[in-house]
PDB file of N, CA, C and O in Angstrom:
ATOM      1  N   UNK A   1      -5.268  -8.637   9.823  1.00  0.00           N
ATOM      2  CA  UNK A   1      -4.801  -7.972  11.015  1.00  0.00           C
ATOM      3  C   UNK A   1      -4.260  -6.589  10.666  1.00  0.00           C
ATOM      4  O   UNK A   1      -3.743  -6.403   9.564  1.00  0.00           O
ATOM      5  N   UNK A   2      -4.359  -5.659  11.526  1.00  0.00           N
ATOM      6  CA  UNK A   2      -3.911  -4.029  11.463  1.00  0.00           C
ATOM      7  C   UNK A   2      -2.712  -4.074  11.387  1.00  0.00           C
ATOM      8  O   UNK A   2      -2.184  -5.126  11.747  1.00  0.00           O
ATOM      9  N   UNK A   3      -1.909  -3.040  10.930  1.00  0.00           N
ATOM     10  CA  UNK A   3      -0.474  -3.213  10.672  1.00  0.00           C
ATOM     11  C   UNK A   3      -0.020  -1.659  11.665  1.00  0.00           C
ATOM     12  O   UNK A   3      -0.347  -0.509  11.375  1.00  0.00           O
ATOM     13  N   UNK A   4       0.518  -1.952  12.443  1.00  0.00           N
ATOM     14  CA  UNK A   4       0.825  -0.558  13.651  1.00  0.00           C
ATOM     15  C   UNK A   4       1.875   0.175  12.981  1.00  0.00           C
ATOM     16  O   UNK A   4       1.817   1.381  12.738  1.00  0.00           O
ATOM     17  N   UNK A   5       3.043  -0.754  12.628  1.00  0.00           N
ATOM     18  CA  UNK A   5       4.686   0.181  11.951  1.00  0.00           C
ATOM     19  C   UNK A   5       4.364  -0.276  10.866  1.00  0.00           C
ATOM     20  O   UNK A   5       3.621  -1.217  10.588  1.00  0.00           O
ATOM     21  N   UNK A   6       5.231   0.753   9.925  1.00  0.00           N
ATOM     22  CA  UNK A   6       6.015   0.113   8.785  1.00  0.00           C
ATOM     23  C   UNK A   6       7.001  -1.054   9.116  1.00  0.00           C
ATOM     24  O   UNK A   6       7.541  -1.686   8.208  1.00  0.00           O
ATOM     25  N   UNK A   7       7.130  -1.210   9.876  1.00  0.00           N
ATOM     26  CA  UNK A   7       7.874  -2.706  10.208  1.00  0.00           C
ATOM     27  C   UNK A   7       6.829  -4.006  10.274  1.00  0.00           C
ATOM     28  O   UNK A   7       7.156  -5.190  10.352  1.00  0.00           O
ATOM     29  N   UNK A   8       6.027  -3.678  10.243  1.00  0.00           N
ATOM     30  CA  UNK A   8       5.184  -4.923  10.147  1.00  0.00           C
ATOM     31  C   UNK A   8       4.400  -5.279   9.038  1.00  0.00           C
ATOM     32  O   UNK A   8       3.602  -6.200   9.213  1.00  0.00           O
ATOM     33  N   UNK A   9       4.466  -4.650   7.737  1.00  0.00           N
ATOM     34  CA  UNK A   9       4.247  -4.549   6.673  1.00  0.00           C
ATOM     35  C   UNK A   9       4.947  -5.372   6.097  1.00  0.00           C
ATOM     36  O   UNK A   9       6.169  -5.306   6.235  1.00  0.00           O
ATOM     37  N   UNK A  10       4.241  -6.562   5.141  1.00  0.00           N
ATOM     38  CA  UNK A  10       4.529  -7.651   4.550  1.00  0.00           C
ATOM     39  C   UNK A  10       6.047  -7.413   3.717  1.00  0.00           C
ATOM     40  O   UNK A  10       6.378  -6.247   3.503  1.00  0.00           O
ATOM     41  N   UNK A  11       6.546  -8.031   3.463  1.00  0.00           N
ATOM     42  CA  UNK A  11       7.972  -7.787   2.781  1.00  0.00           C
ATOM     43  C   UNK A  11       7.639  -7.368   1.185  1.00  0.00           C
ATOM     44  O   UNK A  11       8.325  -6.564   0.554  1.00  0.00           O
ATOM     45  N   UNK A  12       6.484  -8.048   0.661  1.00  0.00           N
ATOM     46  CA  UNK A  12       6.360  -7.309  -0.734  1.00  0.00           C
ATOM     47  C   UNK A  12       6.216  -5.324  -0.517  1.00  0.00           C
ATOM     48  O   UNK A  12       6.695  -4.301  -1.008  1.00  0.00           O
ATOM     49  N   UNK A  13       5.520  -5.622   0.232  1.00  0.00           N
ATOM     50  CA  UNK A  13       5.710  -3.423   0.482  1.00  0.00           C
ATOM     51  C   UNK A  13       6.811  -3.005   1.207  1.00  0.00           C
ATOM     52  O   UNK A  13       7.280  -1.875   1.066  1.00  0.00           O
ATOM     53  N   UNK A  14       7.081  -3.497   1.665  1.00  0.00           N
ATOM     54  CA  UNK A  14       8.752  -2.869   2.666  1.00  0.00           C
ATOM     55  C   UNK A  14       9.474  -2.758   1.454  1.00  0.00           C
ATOM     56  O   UNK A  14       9.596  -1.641   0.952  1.00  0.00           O
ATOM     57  N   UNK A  15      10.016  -3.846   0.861  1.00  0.00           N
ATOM     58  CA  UNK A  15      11.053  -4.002   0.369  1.00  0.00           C
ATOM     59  C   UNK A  15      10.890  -3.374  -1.335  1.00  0.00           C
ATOM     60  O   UNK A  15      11.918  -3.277  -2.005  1.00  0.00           O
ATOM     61  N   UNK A  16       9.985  -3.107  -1.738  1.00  0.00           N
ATOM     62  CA  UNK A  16       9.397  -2.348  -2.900  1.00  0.00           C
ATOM     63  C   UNK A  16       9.137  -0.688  -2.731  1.00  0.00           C
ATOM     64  O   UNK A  16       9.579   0.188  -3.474  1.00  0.00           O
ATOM     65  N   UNK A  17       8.432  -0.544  -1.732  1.00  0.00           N
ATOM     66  CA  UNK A  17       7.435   1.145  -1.637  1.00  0.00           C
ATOM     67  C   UNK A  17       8.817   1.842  -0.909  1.00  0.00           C
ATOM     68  O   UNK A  17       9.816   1.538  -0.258  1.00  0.00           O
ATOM     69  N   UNK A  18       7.891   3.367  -1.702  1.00  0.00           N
ATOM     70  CA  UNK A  18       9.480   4.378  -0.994  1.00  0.00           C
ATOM     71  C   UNK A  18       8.363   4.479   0.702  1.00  0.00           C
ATOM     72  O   UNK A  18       7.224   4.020   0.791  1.00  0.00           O
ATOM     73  N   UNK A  19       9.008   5.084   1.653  1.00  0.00           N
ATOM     74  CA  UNK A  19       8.412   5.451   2.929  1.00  0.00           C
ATOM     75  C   UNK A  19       7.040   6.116   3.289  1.00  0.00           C
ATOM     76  O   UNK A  19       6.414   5.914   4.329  1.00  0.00           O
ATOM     77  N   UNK A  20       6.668   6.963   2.235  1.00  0.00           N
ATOM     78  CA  UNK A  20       5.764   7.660   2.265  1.00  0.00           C
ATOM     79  C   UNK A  20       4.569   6.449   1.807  1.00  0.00           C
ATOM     80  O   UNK A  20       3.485   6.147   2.305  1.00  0.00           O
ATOM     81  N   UNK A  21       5.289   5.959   0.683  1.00  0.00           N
ATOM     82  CA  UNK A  21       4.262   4.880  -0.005  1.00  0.00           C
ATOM     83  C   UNK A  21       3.690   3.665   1.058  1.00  0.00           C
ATOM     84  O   UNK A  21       2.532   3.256   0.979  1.00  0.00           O
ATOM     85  N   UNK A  22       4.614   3.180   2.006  1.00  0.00           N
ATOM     86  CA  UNK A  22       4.056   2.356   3.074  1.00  0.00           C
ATOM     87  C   UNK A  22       3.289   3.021   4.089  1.00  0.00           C
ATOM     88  O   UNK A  22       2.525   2.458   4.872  1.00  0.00           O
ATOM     89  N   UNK A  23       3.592   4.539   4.020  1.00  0.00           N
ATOM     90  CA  UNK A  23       2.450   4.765   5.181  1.00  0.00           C
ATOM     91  C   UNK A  23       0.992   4.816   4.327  1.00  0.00           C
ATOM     92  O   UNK A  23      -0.108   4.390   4.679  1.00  0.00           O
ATOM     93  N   UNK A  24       1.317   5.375   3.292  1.00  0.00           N
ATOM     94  CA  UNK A  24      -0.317   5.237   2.473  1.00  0.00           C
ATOM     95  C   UNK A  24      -0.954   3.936   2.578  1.00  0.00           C
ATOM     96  O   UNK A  24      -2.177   3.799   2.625  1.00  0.00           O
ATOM     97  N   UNK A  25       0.073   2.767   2.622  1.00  0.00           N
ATOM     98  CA  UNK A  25      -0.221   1.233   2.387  1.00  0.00           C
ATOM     99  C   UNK A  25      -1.083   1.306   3.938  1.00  0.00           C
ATOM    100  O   UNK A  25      -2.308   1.358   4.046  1.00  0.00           O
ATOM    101  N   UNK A  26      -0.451   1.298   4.657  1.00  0.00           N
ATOM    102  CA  UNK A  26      -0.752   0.741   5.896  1.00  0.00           C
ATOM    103  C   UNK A  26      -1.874   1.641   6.358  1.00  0.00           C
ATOM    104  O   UNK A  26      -2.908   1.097   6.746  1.00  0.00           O
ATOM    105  N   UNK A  27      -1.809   2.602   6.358  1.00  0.00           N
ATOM    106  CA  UNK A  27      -3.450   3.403   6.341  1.00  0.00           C
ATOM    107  C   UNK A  27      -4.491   2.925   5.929  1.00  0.00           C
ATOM    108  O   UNK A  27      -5.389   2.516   6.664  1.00  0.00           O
ATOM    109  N   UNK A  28      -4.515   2.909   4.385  1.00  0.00           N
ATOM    110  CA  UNK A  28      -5.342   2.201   3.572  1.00  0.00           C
ATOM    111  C   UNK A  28      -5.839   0.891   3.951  1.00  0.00           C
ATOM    112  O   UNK A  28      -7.052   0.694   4.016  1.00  0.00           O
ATOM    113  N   UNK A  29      -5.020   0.012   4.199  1.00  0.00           N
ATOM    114  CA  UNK A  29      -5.079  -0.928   4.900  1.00  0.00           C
ATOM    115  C   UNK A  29      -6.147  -1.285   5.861  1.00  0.00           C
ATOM    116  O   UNK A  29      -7.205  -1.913   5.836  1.00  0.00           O
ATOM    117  N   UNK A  30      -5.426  -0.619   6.731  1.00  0.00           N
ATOM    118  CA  UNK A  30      -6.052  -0.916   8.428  1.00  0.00           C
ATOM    119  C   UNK A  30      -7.591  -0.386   8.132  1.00  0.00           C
ATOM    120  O   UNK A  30      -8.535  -1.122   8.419  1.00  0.00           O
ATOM    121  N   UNK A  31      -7.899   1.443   7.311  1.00  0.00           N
ATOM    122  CA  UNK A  31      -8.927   1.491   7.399  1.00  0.00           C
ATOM    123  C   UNK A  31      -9.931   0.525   6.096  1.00  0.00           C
ATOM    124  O   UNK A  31     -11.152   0.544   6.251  1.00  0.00           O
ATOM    125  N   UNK A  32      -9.522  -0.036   5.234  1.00  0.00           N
ATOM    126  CA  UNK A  32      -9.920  -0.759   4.722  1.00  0.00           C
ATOM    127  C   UNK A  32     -10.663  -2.444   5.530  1.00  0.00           C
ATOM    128  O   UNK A  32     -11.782  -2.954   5.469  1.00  0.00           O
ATOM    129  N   UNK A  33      -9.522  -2.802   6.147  1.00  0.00           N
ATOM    130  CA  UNK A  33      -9.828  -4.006   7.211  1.00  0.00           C
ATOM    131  C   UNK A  33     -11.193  -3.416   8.379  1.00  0.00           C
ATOM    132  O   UNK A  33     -11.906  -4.284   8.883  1.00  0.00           O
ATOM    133  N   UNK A  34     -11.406  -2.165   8.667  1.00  0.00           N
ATOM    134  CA  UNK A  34     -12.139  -2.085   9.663  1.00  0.00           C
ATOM    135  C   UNK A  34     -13.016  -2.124   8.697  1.00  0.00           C
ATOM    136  O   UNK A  34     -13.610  -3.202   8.668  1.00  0.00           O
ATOM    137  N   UNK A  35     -13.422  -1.169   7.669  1.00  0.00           N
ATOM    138  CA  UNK A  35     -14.719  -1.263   7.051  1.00  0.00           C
ATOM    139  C   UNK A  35     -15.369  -2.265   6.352  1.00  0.00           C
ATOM    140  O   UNK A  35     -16.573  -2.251   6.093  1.00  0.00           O
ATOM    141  N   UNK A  36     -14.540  -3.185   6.026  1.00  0.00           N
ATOM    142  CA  UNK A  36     -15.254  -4.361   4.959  1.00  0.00           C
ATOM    143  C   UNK A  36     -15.126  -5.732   5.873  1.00  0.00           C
ATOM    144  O   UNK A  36     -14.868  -6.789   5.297  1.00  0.00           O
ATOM    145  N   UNK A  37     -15.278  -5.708   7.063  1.00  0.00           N
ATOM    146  CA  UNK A  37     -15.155  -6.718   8.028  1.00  0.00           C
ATOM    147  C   UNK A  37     -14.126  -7.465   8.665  1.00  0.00           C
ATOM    148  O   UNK A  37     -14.184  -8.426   9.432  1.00  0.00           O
ATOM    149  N   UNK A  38     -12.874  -6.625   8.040  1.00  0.00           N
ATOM    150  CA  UNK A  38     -12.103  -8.102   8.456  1.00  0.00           C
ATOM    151  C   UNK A  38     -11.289  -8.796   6.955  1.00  0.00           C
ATOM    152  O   UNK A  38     -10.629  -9.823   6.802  1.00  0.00           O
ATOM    153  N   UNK A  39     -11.612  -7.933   6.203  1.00  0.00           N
ATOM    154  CA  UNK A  39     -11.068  -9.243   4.788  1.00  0.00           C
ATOM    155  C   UNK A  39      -9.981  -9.214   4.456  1.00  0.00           C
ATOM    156  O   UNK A  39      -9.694  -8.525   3.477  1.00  0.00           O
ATOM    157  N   UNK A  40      -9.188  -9.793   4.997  1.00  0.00           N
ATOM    158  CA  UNK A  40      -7.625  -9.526   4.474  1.00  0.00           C
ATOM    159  C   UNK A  40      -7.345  -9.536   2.923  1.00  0.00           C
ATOM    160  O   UNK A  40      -6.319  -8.911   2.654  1.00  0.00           O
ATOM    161  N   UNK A  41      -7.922 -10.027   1.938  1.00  0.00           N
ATOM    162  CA  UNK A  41      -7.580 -10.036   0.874  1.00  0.00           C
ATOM    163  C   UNK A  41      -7.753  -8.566   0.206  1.00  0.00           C
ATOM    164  O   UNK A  41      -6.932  -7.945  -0.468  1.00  0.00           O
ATOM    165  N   UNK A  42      -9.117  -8.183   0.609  1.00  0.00           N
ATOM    166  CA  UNK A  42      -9.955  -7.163   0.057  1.00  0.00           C
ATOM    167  C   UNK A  42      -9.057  -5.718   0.888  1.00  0.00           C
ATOM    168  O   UNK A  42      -9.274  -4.593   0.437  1.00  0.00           O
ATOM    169  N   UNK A  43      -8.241  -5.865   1.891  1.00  0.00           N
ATOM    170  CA  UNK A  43      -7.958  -4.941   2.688  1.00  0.00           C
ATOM    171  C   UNK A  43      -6.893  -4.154   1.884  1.00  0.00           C
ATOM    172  O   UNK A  43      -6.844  -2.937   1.704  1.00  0.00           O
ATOM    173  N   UNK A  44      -5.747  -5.463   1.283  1.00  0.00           N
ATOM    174  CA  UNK A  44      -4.489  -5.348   0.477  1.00  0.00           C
ATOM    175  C   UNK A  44      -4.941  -4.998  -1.085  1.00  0.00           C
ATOM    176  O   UNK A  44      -3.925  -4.862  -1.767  1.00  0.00           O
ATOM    177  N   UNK A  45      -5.695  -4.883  -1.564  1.00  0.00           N
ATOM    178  CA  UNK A  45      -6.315  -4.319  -2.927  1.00  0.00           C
ATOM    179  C   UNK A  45      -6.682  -3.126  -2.584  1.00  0.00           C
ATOM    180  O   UNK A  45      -6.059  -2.371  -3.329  1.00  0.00           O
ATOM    181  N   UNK A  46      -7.619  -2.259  -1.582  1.00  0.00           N
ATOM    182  CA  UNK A  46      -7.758  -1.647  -1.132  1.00  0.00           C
ATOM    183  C   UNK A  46      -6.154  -0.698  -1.080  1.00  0.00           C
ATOM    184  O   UNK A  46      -5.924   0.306  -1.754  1.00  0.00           O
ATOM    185  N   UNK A  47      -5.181  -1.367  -0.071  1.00  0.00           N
ATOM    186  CA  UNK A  47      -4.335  -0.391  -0.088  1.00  0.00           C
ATOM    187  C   UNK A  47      -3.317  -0.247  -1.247  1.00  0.00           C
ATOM    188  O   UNK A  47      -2.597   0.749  -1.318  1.00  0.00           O
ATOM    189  N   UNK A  48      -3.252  -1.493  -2.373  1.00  0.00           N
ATOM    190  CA  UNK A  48      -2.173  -1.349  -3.259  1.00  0.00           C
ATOM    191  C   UNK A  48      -3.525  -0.055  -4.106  1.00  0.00           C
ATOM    192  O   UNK A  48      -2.986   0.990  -4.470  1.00  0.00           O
ATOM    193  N   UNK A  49      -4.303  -0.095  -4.241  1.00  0.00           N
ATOM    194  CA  UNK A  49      -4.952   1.195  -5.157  1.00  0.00           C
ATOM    195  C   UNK A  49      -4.778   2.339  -4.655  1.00  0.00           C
ATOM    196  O   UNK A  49      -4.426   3.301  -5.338  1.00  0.00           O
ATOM    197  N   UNK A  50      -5.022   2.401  -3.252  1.00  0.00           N
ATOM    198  CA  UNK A  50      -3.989   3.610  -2.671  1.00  0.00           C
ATOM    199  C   UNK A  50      -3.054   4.607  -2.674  1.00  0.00           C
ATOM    200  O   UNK A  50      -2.972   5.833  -2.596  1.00  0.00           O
ATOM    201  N   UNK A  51      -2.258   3.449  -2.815  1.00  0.00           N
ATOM    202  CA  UNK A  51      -0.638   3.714  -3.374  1.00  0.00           C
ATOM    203  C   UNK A  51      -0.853   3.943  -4.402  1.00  0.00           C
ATOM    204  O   UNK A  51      -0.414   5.057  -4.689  1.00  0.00           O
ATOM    205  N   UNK A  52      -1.617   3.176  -5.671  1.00  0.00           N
ATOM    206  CA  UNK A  52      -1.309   3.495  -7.174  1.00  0.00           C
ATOM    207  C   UNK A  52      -2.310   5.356  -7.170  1.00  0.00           C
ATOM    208  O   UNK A  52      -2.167   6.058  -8.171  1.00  0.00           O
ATOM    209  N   UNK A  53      -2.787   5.634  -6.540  1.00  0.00           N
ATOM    210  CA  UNK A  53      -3.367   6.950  -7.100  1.00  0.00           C
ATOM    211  C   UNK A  53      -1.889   8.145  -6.551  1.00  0.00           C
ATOM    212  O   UNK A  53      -1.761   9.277  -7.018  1.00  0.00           O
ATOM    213  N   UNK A  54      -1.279   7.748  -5.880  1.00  0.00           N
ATOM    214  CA  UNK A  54       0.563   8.405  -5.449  1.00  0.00           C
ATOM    215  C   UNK A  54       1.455   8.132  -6.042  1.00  0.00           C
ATOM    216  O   UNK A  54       2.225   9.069  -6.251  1.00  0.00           O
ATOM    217  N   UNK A  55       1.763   7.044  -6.503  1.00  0.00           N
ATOM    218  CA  UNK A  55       2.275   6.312  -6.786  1.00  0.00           C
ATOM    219  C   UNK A  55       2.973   5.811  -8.467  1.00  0.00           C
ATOM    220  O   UNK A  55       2.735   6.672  -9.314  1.00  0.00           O
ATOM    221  N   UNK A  56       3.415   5.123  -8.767  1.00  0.00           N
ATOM    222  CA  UNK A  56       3.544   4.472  -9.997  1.00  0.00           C
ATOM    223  C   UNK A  56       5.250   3.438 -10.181  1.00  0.00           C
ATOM    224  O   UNK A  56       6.272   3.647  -9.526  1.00  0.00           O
ATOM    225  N   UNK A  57       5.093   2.580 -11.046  1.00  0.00           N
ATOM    226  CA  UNK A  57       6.767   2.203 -11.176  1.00  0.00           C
ATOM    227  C   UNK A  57       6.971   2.646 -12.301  1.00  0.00           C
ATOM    228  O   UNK A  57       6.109   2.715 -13.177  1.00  0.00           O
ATOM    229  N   UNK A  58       8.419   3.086 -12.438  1.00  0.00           N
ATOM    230  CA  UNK A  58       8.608   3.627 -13.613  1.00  0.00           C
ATOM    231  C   UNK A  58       9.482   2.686 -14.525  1.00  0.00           C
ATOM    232  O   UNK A  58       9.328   1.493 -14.262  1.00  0.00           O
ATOM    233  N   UNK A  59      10.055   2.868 -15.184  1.00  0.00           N
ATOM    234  CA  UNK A  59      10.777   2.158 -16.549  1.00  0.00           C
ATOM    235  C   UNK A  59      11.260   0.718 -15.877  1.00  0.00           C
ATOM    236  O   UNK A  59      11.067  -0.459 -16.181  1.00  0.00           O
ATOM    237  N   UNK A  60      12.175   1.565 -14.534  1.00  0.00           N
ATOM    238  CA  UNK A  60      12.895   0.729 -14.221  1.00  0.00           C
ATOM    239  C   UNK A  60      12.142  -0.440 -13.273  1.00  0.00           C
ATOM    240  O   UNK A  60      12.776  -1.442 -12.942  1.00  0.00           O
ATOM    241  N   UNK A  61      10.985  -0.277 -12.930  1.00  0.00           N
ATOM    242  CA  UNK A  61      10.420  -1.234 -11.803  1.00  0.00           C
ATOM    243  C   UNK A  61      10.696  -0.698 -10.491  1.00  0.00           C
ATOM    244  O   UNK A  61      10.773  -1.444  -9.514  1.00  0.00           O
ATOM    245  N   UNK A  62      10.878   0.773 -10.400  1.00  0.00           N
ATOM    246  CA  UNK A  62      10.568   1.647  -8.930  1.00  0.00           C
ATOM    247  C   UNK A  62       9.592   2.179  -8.826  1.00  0.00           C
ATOM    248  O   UNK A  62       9.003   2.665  -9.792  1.00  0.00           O
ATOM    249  N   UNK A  63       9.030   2.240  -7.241  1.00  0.00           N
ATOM    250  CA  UNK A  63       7.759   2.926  -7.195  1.00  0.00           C
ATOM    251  C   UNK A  63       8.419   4.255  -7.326  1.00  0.00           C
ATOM    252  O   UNK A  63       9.553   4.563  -6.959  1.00  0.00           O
ATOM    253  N   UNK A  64       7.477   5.024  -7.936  1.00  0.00           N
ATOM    254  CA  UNK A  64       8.573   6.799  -7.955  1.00  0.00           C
ATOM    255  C   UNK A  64       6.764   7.327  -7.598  1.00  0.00           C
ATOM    256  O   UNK A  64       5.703   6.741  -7.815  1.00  0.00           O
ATOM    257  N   UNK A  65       7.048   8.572  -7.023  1.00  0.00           N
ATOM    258  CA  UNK A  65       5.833   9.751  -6.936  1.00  0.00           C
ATOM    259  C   UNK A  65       5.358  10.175  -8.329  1.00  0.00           C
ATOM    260  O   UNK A  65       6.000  10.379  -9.359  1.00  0.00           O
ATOM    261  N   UNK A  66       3.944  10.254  -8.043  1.00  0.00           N
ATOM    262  CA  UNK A  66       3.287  10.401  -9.452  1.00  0.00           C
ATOM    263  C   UNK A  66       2.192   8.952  -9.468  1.00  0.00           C
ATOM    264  O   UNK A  66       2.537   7.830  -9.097  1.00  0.00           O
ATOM    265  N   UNK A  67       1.238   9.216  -9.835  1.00  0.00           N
ATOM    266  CA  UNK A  67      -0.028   8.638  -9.980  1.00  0.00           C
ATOM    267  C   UNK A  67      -0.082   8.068 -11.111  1.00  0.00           C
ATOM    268  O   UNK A  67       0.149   8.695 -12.145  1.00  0.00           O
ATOM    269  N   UNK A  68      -0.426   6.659 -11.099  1.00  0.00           N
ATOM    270  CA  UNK A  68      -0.068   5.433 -11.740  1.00  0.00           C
ATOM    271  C   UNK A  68      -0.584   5.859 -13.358  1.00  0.00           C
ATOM    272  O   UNK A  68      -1.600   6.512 -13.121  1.00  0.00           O
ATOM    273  N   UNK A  69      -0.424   5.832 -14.813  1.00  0.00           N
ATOM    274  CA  UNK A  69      -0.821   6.027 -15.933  1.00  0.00           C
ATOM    275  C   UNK A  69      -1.073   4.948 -16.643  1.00  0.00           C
ATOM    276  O   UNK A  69      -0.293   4.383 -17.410  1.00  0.00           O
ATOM    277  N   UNK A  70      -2.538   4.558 -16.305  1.00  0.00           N
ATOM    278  CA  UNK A  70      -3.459   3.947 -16.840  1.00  0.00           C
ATOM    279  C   UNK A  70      -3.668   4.371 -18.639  1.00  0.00           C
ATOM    280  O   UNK A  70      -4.555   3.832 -19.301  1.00  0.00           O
TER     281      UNK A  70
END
């Protein structure tokens, strides 16, 4: 299902991602869910890679800005 707010975003991304990072989530998301049919699993991989190209946790286990280092 599409996610309209950041309030309706599963508690693992609320309660983890800074603000900016849930709107990337939920973008990613939704347009992920329209294009691949429907797959909720495939939708949330879709948007956690998202986030990781913005994204990253650092030492401490925060998402901080900056693109994940693979």
């Amino acid at each position: 299902m599409p996610y309209k707010n950041r309030s309706d975003l599963p508690d693992s991304v609320k309660d983890n991602l800074p603000a900016h990072a849930q709107d990337i989530y939920k973008d990613a998301y939704n347009s992920a869910w329209d294009e691949y049919g429907k797959e909720e699993e495939r939708a949330h991989r879709v948007a956690w890679g998202a986030v990781k190209k913005s994204y990253h946790k650092n030492d401490d286990g925060k998402w901080v800005k900056g693109a994940t280092k693979d």
